[in-house]
C-alpha positions as CSV (number, residue, x, y, z in Angstrom):
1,X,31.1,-32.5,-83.8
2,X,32.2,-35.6,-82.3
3,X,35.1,-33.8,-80.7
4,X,33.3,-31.0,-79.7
5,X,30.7,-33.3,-77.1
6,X,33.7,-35.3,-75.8
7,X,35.4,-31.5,-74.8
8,X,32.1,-30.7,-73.3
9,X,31.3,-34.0,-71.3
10,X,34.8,-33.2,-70.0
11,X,34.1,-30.1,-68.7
12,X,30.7,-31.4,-67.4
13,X,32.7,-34.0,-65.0
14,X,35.2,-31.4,-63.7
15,X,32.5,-29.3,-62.6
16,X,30.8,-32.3,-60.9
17,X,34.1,-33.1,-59.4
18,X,35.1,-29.8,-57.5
19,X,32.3,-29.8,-55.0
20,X,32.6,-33.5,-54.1
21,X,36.5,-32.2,-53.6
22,X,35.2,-29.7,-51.6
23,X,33.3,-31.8,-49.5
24,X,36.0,-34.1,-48.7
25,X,38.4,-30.8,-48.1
26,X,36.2,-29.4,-45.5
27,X,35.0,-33.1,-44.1
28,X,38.9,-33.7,-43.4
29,X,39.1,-30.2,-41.8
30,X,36.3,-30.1,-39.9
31,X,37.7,-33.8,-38.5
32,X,41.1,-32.1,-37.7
33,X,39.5,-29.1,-35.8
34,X,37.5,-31.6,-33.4
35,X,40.4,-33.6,-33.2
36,X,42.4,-30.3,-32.0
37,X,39.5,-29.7,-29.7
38,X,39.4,-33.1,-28.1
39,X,43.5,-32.8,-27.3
40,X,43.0,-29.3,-25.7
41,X,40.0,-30.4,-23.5
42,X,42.2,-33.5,-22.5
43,X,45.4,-31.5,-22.0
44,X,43.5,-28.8,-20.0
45,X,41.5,-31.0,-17.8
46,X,44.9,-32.7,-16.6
47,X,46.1,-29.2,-16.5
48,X,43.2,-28.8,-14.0
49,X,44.1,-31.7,-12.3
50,X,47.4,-30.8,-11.7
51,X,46.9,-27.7,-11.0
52,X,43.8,-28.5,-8.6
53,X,46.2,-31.1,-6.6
54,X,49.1,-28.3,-5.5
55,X,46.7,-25.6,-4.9
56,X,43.4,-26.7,-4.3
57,X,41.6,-24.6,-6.9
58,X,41.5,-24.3,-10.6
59,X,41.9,-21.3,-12.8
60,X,38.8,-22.0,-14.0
61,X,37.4,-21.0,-10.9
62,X,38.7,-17.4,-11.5
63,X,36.7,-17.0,-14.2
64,X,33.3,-15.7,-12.8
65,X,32.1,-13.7,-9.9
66,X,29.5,-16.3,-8.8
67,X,32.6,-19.1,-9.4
68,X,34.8,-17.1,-7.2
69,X,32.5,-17.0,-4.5
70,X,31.7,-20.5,-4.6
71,X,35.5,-21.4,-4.1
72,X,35.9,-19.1,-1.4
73,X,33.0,-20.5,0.7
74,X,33.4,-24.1,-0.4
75,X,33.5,-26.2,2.5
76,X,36.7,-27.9,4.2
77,X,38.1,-29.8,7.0
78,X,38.6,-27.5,10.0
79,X,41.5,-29.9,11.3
80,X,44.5,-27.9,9.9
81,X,42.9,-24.8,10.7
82,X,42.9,-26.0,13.9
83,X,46.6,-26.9,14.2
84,X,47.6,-23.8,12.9
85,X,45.6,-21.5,15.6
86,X,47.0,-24.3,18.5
87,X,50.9,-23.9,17.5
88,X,50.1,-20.5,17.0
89,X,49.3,-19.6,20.8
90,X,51.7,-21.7,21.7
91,X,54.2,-19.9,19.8
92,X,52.9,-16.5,20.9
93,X,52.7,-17.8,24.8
94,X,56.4,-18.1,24.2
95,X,56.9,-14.9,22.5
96,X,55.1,-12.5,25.0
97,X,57.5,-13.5,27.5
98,X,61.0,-13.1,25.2
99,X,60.3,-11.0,22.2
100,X,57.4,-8.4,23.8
101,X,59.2,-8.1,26.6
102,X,57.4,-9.1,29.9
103,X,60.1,-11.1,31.3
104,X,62.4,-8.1,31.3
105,X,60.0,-5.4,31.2
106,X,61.2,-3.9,34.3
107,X,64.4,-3.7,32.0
108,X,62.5,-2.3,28.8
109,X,59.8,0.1,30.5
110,X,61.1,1.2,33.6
111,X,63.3,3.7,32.2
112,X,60.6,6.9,31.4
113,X,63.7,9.1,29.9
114,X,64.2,6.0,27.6
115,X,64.1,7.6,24.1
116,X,61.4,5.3,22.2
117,X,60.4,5.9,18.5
118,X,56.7,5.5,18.1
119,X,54.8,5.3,14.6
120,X,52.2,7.9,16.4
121,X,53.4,11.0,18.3
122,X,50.3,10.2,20.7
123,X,51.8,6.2,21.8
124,X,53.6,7.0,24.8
125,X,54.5,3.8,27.0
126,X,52.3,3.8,30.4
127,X,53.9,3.4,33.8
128,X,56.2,-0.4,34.3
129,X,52.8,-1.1,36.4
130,X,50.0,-0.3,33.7
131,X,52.8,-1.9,31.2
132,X,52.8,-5.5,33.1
133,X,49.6,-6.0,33.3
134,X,49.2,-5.0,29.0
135,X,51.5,-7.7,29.0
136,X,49.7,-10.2,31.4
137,X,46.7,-9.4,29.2
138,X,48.1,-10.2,26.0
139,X,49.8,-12.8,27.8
140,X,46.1,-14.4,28.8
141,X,44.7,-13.8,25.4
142,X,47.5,-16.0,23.8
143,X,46.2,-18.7,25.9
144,X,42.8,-18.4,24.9
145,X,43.7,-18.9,21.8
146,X,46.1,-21.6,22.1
147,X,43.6,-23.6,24.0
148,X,40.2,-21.9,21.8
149,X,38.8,-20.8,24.9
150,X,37.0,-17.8,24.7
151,X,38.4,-17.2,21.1
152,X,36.9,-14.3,19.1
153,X,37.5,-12.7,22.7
154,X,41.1,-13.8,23.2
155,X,41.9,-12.7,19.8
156,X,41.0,-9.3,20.7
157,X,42.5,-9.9,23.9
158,X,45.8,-10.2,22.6
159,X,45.6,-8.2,19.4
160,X,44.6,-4.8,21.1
161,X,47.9,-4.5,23.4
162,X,50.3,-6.6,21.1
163,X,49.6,-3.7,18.4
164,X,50.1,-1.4,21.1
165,X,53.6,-2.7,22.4
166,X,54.7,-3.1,18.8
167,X,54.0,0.4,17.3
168,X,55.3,2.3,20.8
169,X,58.9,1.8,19.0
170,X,59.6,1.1,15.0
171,X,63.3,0.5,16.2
172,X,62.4,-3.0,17.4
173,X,60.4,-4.0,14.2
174,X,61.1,-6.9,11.7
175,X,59.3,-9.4,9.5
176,X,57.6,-11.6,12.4
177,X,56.6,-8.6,14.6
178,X,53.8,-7.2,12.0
179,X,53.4,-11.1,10.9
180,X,52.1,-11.9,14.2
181,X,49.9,-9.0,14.7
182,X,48.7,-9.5,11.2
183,X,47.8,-13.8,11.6
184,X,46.1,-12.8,14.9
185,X,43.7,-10.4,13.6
186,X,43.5,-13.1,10.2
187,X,42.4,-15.8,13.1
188,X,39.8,-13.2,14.4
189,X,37.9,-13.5,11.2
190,X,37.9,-17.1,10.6
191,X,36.5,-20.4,12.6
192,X,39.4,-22.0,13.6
193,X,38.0,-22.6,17.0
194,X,36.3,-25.6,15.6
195,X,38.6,-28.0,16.2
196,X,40.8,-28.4,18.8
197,X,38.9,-26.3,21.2
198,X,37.6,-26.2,24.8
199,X,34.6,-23.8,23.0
200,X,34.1,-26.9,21.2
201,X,34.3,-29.3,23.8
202,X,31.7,-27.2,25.7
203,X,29.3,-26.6,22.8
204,X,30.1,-23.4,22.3
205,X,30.2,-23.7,19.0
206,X,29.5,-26.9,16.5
207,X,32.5,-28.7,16.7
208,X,34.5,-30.6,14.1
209,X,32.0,-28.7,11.5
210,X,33.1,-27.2,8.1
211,X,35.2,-24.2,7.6
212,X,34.7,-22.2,4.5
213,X,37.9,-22.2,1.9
214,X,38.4,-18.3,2.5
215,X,39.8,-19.6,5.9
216,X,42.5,-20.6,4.4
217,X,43.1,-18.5,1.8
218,X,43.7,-15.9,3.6
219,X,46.4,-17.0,5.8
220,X,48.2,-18.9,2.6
221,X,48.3,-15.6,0.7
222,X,49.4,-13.6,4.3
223,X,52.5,-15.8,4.6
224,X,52.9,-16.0,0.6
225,X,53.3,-11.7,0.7
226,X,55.6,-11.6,3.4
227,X,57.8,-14.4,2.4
228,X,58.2,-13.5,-0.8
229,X,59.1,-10.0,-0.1
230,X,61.2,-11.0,2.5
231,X,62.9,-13.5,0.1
232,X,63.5,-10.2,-2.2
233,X,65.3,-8.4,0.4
234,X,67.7,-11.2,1.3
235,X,69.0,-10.6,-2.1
236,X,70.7,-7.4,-1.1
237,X,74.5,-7.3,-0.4
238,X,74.4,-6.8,3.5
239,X,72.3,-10.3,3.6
240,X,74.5,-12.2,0.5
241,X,77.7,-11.1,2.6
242,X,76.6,-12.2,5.6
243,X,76.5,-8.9,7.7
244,X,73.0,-9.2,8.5
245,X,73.6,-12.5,10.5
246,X,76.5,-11.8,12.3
247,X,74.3,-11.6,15.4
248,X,71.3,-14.4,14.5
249,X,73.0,-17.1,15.7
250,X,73.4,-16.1,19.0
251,X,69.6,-15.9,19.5
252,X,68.5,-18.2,21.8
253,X,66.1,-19.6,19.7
254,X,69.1,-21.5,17.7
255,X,70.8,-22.7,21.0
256,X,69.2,-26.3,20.4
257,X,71.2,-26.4,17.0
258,X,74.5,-25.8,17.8
């Protein structure tokens, strides 16, 4: 009998014993699964931070409609945005003259017989006259927006005949002729007349105000696209070899480094 009650008081205590095991099992996972949490939250908020610090958002951001939104029309300095439109009439002020052709457009337009080859049947170059003065206009327009004067209307200004001059022949496309056409009709959309501007200066507009984050965005991912394909196609063997280049460095434009 004796031996019997010991067997059973055994028994008894192992039962007892398994849930308090139990406890202790699911205690030291439960402890191990908030732990984990923690080190994810930590690694993924410098992860944020990180990522935050090169590009100015988060992915996080990304992850709704109404987050999206937010970032795109979260406010920032219009100073850069400003720059950027400034050196950009500059640049164009120079390029009117060389690249379109209005310092040689007696040279370029004067000939009618001159086979051209147009993206459109229908664009057919005007008389040298009508042509100069496309040019003078364009011309004008990239100083409005050099010096934000009048800029929504110098954007159209010089966007209207720059496309115009551009698609009359595909022969003298490359990367920077569409690039320009494509950052000037970018401008036309955002404030970047808000700093650095004579419609600024003259209350045209509320200067040195906020610029929505879209502003930006838009010309980031333009020269992202356009770099990176470019990038792609600098792989092939004519560039690698050097054939595409035989005639760059006699541009003018590398005169001040040789």
């Amino acid at each position: 009998m004796s031996s019997r009650r010991k067997k059973t008081q055994k028994i008894d205590m192992s039962d007892i014993s398994k849930p308090i095991h139990n406890n202790k099992q699911q205690f030291s996972q439960e402890s191990a699964s908030r732990a984990y949490t923690s080190h994810l939250r930590e690694n993924k908020g410098r992860y944020n931070d990180t990522f935050l610090k090169i590009f100015g958002f988060t992915l996080e951001d990304f992850s709704s409609w109404n987050k999206f939104v937010s970032l795109l029309f979260k406010p920032k300095d219009p100073a850069s945005l400003g720059v950027v439109r400034a050196l950009f009439g500059v640049l164009m002020v120079l390029d009117v003259v060389e690249e379109r052709g209005l310092a040689n457009a007696d040279i370029k337009w004067g000939d009618p017989n001159e086979c051209r080859f147009p993206l459109f049947d229908v664009l057919k170059p005007l008389p040298l006259d009508w042509m100069c003065i496309i040019h003078l206009i364009m011309w004008a327009g990239a100083f409005g927006i050099m010096l934000g004067l009048f800029f929504k209307w110098s954007c159209v200004a010089f966007i209207a005949p720059y496309w115009y001059i551009v698609l009359l022949d595909k022969s003298s496309w490359n990367n920077h002729s569409y690039l320009y056409g494509l950052i000037s009709i970018l401008l036309l959309g955002t404030d970047a007349n808000r700093f650095w501007s004579i419609d600024g200066l003259f209350g045209r507009i509320r200067s040195n105000s906020h610029v929505p984050l879209w502003n930006y965005m838009v010309l980031r991912f333009q020269f992202f696209v356009l770099y990176f394909f470019a990038g792609l196609k600098k792989m092939d063997r004519d560039w690698i070899e050097g054939h595409s280049l035989s005639n760059l460095s006699s541009h003018w434009v590398f005169e001040p480094f040789k």
